[in-house]
C-alpha positions as CSV (number, residue, x, y, z in Angstrom):
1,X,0.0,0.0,0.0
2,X,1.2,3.3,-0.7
3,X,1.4,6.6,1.8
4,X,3.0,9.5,1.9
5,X,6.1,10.2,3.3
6,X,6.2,11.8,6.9
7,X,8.9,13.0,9.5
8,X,8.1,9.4,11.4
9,X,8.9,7.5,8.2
10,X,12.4,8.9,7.9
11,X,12.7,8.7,11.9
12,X,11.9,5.1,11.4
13,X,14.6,4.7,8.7
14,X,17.4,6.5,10.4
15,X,17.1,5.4,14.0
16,X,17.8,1.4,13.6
17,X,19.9,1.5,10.6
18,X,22.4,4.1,11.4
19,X,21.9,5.7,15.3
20,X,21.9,2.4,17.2
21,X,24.5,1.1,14.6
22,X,26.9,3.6,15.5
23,X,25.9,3.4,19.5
24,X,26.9,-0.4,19.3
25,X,30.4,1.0,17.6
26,X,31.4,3.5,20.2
27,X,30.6,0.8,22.9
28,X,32.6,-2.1,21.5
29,X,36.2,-0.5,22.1
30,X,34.8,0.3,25.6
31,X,33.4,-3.1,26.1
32,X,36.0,-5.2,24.5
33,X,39.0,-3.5,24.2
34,X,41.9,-4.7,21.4
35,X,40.8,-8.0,22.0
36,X,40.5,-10.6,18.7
37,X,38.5,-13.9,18.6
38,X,39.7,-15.7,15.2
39,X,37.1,-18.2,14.7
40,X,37.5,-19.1,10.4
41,X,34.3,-21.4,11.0
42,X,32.0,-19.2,12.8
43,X,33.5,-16.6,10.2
44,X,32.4,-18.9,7.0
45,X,29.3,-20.0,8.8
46,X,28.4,-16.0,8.7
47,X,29.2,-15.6,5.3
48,X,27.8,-18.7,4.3
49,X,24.6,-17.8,5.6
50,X,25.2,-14.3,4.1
51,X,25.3,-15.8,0.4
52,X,22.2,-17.7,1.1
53,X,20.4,-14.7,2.1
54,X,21.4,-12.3,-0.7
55,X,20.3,-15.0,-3.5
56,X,17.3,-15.0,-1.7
57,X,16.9,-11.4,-2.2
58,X,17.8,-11.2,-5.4
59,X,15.8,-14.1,-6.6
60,X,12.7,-12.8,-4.4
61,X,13.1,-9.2,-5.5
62,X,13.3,-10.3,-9.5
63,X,9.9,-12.5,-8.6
64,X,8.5,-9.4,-7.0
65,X,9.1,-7.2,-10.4
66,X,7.8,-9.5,-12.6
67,X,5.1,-10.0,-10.4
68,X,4.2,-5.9,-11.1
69,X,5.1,-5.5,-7.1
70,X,8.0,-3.4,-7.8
71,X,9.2,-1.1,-10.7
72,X,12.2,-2.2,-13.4
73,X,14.6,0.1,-10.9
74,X,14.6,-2.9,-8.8
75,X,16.5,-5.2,-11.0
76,X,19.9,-3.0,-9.8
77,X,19.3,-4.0,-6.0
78,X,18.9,-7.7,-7.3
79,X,21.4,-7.4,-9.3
80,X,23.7,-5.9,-6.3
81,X,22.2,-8.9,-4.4
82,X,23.4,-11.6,-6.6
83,X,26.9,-10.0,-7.2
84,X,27.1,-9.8,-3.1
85,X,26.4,-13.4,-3.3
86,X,28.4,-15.0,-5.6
87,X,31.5,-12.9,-4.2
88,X,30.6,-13.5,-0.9
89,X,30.8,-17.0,-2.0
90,X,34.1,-17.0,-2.7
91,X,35.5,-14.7,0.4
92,X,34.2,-17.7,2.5
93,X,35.8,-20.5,0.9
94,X,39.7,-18.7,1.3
95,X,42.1,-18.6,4.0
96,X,42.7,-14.8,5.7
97,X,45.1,-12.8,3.9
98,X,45.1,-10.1,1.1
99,X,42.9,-12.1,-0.9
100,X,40.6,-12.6,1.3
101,X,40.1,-9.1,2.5
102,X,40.2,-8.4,-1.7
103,X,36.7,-10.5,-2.0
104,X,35.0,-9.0,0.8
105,X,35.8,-5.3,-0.4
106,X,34.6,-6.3,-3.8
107,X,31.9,-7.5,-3.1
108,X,31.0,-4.2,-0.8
109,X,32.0,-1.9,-3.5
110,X,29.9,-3.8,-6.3
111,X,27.0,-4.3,-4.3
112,X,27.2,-0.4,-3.3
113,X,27.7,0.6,-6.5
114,X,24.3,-1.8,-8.1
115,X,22.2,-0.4,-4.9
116,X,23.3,3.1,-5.9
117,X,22.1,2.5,-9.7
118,X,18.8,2.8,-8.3
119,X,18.7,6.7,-8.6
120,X,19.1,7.1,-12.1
121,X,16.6,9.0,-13.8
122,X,13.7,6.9,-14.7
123,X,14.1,6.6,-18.6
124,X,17.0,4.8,-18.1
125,X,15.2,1.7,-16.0
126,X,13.3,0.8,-18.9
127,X,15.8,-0.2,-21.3
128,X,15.1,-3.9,-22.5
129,X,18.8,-5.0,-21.4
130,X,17.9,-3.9,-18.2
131,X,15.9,-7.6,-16.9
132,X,19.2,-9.6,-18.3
133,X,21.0,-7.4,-16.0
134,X,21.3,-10.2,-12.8
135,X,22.3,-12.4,-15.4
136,X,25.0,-10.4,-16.3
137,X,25.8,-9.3,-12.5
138,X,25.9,-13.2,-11.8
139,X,28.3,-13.4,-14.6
140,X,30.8,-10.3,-13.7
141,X,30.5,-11.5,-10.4
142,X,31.7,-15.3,-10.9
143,X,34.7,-13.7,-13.7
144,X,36.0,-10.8,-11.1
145,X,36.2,-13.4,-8.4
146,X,38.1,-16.2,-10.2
147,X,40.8,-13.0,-11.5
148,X,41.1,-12.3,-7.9
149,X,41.9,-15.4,-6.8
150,X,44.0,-16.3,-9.7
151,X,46.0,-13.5,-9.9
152,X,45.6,-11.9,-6.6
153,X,49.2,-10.7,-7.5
154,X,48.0,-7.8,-9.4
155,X,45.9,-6.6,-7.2
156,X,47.3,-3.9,-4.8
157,X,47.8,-5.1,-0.7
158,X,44.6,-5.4,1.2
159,X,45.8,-6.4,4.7
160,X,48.9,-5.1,6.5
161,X,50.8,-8.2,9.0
162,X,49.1,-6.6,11.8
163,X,45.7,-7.1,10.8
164,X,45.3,-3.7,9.7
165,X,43.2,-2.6,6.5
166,X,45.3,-1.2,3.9
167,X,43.9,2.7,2.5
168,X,42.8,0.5,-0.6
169,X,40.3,-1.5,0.8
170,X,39.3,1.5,3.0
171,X,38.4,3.1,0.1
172,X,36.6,0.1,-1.8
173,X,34.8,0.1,1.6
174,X,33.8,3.6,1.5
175,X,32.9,3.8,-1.9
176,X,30.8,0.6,-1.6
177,X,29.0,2.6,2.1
178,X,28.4,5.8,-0.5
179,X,26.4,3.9,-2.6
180,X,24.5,2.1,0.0
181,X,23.7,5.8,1.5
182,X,22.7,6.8,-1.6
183,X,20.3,4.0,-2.8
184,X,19.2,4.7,1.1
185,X,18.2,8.2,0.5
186,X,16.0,7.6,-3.2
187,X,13.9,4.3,-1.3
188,X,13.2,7.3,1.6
189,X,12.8,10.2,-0.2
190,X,10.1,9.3,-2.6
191,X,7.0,11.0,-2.2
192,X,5.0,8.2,-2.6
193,X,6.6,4.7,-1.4
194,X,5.5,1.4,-0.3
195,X,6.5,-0.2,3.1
196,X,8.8,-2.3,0.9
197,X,10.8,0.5,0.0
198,X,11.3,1.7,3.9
199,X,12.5,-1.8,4.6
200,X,15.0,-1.7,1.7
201,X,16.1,1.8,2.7
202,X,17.1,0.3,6.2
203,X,18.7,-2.4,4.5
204,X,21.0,-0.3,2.5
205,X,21.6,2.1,5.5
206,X,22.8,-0.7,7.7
207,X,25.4,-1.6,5.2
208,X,26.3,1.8,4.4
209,X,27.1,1.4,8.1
210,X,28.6,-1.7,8.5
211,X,31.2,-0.2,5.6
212,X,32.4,2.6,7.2
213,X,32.7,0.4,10.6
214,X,35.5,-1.5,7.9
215,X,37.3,1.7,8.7
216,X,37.5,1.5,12.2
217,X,38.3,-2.2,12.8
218,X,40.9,-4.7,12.5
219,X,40.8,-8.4,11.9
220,X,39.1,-10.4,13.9
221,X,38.6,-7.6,16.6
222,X,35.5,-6.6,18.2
223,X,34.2,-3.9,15.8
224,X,34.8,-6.4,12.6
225,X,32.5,-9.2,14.2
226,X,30.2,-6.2,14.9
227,X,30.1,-5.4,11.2
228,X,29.6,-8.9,10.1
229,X,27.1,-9.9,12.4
230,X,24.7,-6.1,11.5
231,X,25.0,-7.4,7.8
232,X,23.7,-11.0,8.4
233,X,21.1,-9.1,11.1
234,X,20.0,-6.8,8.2
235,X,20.0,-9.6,5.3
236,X,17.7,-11.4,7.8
237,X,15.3,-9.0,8.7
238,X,14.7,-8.0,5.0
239,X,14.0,-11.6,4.2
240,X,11.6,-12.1,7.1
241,X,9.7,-8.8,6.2
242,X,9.2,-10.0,2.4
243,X,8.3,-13.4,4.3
244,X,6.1,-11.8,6.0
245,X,4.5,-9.4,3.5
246,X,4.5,-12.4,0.5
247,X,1.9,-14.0,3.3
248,X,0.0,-11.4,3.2
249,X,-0.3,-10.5,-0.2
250,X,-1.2,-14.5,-0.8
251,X,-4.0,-14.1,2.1
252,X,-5.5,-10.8,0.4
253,X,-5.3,-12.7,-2.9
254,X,-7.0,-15.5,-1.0
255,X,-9.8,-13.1,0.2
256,X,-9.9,-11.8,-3.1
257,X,-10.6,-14.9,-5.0
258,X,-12.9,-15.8,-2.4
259,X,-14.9,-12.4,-2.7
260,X,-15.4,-13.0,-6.8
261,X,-16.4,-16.7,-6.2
262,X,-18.9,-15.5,-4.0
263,X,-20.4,-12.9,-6.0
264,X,-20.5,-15.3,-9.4
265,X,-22.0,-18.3,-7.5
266,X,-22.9,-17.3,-4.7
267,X,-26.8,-15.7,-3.4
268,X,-26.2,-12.2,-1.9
269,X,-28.4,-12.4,0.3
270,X,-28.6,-16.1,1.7
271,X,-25.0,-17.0,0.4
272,X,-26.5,-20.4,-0.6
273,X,-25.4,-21.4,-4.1
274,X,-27.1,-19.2,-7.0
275,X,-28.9,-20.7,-9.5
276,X,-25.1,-20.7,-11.8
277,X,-23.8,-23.3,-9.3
278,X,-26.5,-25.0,-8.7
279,X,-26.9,-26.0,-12.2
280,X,-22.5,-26.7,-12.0
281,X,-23.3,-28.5,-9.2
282,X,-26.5,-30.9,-10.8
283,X,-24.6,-31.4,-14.2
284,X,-21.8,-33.2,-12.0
285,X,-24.1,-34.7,-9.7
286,X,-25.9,-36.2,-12.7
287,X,-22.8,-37.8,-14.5
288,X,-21.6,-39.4,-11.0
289,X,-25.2,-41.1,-10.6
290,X,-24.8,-42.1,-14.6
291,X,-21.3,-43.3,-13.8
292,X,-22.5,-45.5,-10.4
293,X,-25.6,-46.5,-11.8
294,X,-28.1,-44.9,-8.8
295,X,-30.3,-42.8,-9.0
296,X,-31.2,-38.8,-7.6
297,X,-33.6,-37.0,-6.3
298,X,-33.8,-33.4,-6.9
299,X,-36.4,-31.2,-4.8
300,X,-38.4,-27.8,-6.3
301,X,-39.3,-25.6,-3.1
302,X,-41.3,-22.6,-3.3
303,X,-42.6,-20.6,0.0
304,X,-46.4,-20.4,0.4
305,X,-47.5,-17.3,1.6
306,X,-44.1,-15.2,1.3
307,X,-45.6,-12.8,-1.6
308,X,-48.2,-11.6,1.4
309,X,-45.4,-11.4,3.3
310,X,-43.0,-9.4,1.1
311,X,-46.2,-7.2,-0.7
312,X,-47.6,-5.8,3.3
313,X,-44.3,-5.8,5.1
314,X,-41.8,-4.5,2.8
315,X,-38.9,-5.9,1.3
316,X,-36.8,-5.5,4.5
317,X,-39.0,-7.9,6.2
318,X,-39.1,-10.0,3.1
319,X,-35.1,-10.1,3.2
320,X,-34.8,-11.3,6.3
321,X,-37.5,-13.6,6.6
322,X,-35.4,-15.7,3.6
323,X,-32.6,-15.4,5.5
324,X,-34.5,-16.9,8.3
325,X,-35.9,-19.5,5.8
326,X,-32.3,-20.6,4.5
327,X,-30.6,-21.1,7.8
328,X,-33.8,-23.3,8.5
329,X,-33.3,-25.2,5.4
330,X,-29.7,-25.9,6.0
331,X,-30.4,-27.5,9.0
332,X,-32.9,-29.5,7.9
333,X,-30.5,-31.3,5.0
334,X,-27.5,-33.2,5.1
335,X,-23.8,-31.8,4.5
336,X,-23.3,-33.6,1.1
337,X,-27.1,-32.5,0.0
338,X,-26.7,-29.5,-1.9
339,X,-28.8,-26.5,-1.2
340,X,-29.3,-23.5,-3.1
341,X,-31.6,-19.8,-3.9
342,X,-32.2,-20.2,-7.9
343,X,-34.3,-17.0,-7.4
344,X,-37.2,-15.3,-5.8
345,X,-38.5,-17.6,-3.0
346,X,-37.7,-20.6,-4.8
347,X,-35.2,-22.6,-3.8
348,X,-33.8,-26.5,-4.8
349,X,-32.0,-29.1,-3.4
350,X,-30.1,-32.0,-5.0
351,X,-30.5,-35.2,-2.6
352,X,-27.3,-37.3,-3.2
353,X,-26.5,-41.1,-3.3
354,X,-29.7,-43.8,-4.0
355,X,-33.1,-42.2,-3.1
356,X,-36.2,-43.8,-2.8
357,X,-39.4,-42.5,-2.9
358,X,-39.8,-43.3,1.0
359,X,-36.3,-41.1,1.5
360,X,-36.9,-38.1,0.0
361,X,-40.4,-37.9,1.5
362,X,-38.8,-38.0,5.0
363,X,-36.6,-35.1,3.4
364,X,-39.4,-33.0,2.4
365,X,-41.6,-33.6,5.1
366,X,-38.6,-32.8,7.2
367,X,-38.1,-29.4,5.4
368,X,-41.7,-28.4,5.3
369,X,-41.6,-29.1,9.3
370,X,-38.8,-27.3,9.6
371,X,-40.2,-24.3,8.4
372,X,-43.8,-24.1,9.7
373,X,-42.7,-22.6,13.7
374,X,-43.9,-19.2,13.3
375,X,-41.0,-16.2,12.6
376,X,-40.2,-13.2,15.2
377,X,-38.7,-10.2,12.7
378,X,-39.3,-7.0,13.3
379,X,-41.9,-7.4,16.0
380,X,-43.7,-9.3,13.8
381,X,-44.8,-12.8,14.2
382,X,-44.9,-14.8,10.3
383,X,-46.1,-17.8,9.8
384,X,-45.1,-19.4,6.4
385,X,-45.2,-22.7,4.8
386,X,-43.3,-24.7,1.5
387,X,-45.0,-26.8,-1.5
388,X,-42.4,-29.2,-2.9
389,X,-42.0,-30.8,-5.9
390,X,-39.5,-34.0,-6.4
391,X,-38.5,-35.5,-9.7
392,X,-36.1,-38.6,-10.1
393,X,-33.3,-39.4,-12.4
394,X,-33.3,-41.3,-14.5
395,X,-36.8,-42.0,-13.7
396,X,-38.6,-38.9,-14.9
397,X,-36.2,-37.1,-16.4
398,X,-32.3,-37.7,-17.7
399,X,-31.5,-34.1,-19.0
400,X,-31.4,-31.0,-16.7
401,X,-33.5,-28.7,-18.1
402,X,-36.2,-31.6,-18.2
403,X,-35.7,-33.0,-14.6
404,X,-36.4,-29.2,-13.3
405,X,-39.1,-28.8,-15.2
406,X,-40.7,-32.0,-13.9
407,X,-39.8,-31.0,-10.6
408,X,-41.3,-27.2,-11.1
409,X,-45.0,-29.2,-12.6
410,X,-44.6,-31.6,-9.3
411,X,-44.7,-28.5,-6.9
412,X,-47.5,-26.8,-8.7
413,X,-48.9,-30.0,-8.0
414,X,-48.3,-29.4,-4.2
415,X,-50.0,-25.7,-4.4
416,X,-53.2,-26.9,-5.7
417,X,-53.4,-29.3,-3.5
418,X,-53.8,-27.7,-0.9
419,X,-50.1,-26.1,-0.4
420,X,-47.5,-26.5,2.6
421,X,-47.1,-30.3,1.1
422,X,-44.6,-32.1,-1.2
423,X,-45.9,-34.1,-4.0
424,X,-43.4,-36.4,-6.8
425,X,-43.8,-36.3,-10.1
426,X,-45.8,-38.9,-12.1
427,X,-46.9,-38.5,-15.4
428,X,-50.4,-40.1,-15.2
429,X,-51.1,-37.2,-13.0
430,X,-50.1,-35.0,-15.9
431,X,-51.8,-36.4,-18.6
């Protein structure tokens, strides 16, 4: 959903992607001192997890824009995304040393530099090239890493003896962090943004952050565990906020679905099945009893005295008393008997599996007793009745248009005979 920006959005932005970043950083030399854990598993394990998380990203986010949830400017953060993974892949898998430390400030300054693609001017996110682009990322990626590691030689030092970051892969580092910032500042700045955007804009601050923190630490000190873990902490919160928000978008699209289902087959007012399902429902109904060989019964009920009803009362009264009538008639039935408001007060019901005469009497005397207790709406007391009509198949009919119709004659035949009764069809009676 969009909304407009506010002075709460940015505050929401700024305060857990860069203040309490940079509170955590000021307390670590405090807390810890020059101490250094090296741990190369726990440090792979991080990484590890941090490839895994940015081809999730990128992979989700691509989904997301050719889903339509997200504009063609998106393709660059993917794009960052997969670059950051694939390098990341590789900055795992080495020992420490100047190659290593080459890898990681790579992959910070490629990813920065994708991320801060995203504020170019709008004509230029709709070049065609532009959804080959994390193909071509994965592709840079994959080629920039194997040159590093096979000839790391030509690539200037990284890592002094004493575990100190050379100015080179400060400034990889910093460039990377500007273009993180920057990408931060056009997700927060638009006028008109989604939630999405707010969470990618914290995202990108937090590694803007964790960049410049390369700055100020050492390896395997305090402040460079810091950095690591904020990056795997913000790769993990993004993913559990499009989690999060996918669910929900598949539960609206659920309701959705549900509300145009209900509105093509579905009765306004009693939401029973409309006369369109119904007659979904008998065409199946009639092949399964052609397939098994028994037979159906199929019920015509129309409400004696509800015209007096709806004619002196109003159609207020009128409503309700069908509503009244409906939940009266679902409890009068079966689960698997299908009920349903073709119209009017008329309603039908399909009686599944064999039926005899003798069972779908009991049905429709059961229905008619069902809804002869008098009705309390509106301060008024209603008494109302139901004449049924029942036709078999294949007895009286085999087609559904005819089997209706022979059911419709069979409840006329209940009116003039006296009403609130059910009566089969027989064509003697007819003729």
């Amino acid at each position: 959903m969009k909304q407009p920006n506010t002075p709460n959005h940015y505050l929401w932005v700024i305060l857990p992607g860069l203040v309490v970043l940079l509170i955590l950083a000021l307390a670590m030399p405090s807390l810890f001192g020059q101490a250094i854990w090296p741990n190369i598993p726990l440090h792979s394990t991080i990484e590890g997890a941090g490839v895994l998380l940015n081809l999730s990203l990128g992979l989700y986010l691509i989904l997301l824009i050719h889903a339509d949830k997200l504009g063609n400017r998106f393709y660059w953060i993917a794009s960052g995304f997969i670059a950051m993974a694939v390098i990341g892949a590789f900055h795992g898998s080495v020992e420490p040393g100047n190659t290593f430390v080459s890898l990681h400030s790579l992959g910070v300054l490629v990813g920065g530099l994708f991320f801060a693609l995203i504020a170019l001017p709008q004509s230029w996110h709709q070049a065609r090239w532009l959804k080959q682009l994390p193909w071509m990322s994965l592709f840079g990626a994959l080629c920039l890493s194997f040159m590093t590691l096979i000839a790391s030689h030509l690539f200037p030092d990284m890592l002094y003896e004493d575990g100190i970051f050379s100015q080179t892969a400060i400034l990889f580092n910093s460039i990377g962090a500007a273009g993180f910032f920057i990408a931060s500042l056009k997700l927060m700045l638009n006028s008109q943004t989604h939630l999405s955007h707010h969470t990618l804009a914290i995202l990108a601050l937090m590694l803007a952050v964790s960049a410049v923190l390369f700055e100020y630490s050492a390896l395997w000190d305090a402040t460079w565990w810091l950095w690591h873990f904020l990056r795997l902490a913000a790769l993990s919160l993004l993913l559990g906020y499009f989690f999060v928000w996918f669910y929900q978008q598949a539960q609206h699209t659920k309701q959705q679905a549900e509300k145009l289902e209900t509105l093509a087959f579905r009765d306004a007012l009693t939401q029973l099945p409309n006369r369109a399902l119904f007659y979904q429902q008998l065409d199946q109904e009639l092949k399964q009893a052609q397939r098994d060989k028994h037979n159906l019964a199929l019920l015509f009920i129309d409400l004696d005295r509800f015209k007096h009803v709806n004619d002196n009362l109003g159609h207020d009264v009128g409503d309700k008393l069908l509503i009244a009538v409906a939940q009266r008639l679902s409890q009068s039935l079966r689960q698997s008997d299908l009920l349903a408001r073709i119209g009017g007060d008329e309603f039908t019901v399909i009686l599944n599996g064999a039926q005899t005469h003798e069972t779908a009497g009991k049905v429709a005397q059961n229905i008619i007793d069902g809804l002869s207790p008098s009705y309390h709406i509106e301060g008024h007391t209603l008494q109302i009745g139901a004449s049924i009509g029942i036709a078999f198949y294949p007895d009286d009919a085999q087609e559904i248009s005819t089997l209706m119709r022979l059911a419709d004659t069979a409840m006329y035949l209940a009116k003039s005979g006296g009403r609130n009764t059910f009566r089969f069809y027989e064509a003697k009676l007819i003729n």
